[in-house]
C-alpha distance (Angstrom), angle and dihedral (degrees) to the residues before:
residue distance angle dihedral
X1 . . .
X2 3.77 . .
X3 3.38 93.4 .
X4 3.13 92.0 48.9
X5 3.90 99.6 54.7
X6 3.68 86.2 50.2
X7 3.51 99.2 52.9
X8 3.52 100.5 38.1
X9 4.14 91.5 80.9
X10 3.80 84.3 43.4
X11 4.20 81.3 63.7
X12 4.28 83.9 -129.3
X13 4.10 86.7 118.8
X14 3.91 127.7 43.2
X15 3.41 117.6 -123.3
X16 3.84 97.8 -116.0
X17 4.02 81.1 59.5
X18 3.36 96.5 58.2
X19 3.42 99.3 36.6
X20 4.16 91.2 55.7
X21 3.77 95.4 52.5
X22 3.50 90.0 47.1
X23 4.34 90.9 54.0
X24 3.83 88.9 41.8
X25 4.51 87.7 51.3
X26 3.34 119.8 100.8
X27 4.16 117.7 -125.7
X28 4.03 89.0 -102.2
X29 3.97 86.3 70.4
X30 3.58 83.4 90.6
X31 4.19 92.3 56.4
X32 3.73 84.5 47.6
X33 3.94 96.1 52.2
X34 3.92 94.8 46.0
X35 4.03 88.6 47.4
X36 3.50 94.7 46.2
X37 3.95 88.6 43.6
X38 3.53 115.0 -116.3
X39 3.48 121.2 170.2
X40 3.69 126.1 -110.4
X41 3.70 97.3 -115.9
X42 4.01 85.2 54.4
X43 3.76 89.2 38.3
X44 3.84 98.8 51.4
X45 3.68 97.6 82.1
X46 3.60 94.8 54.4
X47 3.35 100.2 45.6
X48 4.00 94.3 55.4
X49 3.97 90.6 56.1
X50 3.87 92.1 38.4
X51 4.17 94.7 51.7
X52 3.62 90.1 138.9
X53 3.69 89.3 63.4
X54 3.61 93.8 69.8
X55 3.68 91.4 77.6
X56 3.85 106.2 37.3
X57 3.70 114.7 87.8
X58 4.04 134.6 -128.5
X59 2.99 111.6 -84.9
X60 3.88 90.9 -148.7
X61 3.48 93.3 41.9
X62 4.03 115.4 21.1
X63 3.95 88.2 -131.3
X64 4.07 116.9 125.2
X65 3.83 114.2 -137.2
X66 3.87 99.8 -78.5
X67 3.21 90.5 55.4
X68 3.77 103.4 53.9
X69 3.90 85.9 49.3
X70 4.04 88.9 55.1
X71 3.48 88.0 52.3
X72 3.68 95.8 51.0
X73 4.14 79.3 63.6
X74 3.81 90.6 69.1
X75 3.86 94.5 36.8
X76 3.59 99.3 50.0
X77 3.81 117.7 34.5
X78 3.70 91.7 -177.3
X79 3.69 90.3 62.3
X80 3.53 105.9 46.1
X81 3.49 106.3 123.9
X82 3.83 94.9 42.4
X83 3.48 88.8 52.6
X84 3.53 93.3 50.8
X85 3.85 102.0 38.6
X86 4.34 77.3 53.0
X87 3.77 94.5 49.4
X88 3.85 88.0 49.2
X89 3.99 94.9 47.2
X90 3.51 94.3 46.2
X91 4.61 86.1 49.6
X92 3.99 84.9 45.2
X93 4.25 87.7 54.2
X94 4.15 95.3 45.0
X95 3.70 109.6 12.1
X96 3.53 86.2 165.5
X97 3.33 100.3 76.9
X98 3.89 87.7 77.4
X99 3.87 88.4 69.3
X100 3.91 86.7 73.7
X101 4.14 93.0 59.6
X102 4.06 93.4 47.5
């Protein structure tokens, strides 16, 4: 599926493509993408049919979504701001999920 997302703006993968590997994707796809680092413009997409993902934790590393982007900020200087600009969006589309961590 992350290929997919990527290449789909690159017109290399029809939409109806995309769209059914996305449906058959379980919610951790999202986990997957931010490990793996994906962008958020590639990202986007598969956040907004994976909502529920927001709130479910790694199962690697117990952290929700936000927090694996935040973490790309220490891991990957280079990427700082687009990790933090994701970690941010991702807050702004569940800020719930901070009433867990209280």
């Amino acid at each position: 599926l992350h290929h997919a997302a990527i290449n789909i703006s690159r017109k290399k993968i029809c939409q109806e493509c995309h769209d059914l590997l996305l449906k058959g994707s379980p919610p951790t796809v999202v986990h997957r993408a931010i490990k793996a680092g994906m962008t958020w413009h590639h990202l986007r997409n598969i956040v907004m049919a994976k909502l529920n993902a927001l709130t479910m934790e790694d199962e690697e590393s117990s952290l929700v979504p936000f927090m694996l982007a935040a973490k790309r900020c220490k891991d990957d200087k280079d990427g700082m701001l687009g990790s933090l600009s994701m970690a941010y969006e991702l807050l702004c589309l569940q800020p719930d999920v901070l009433k867990e961590y209280e």
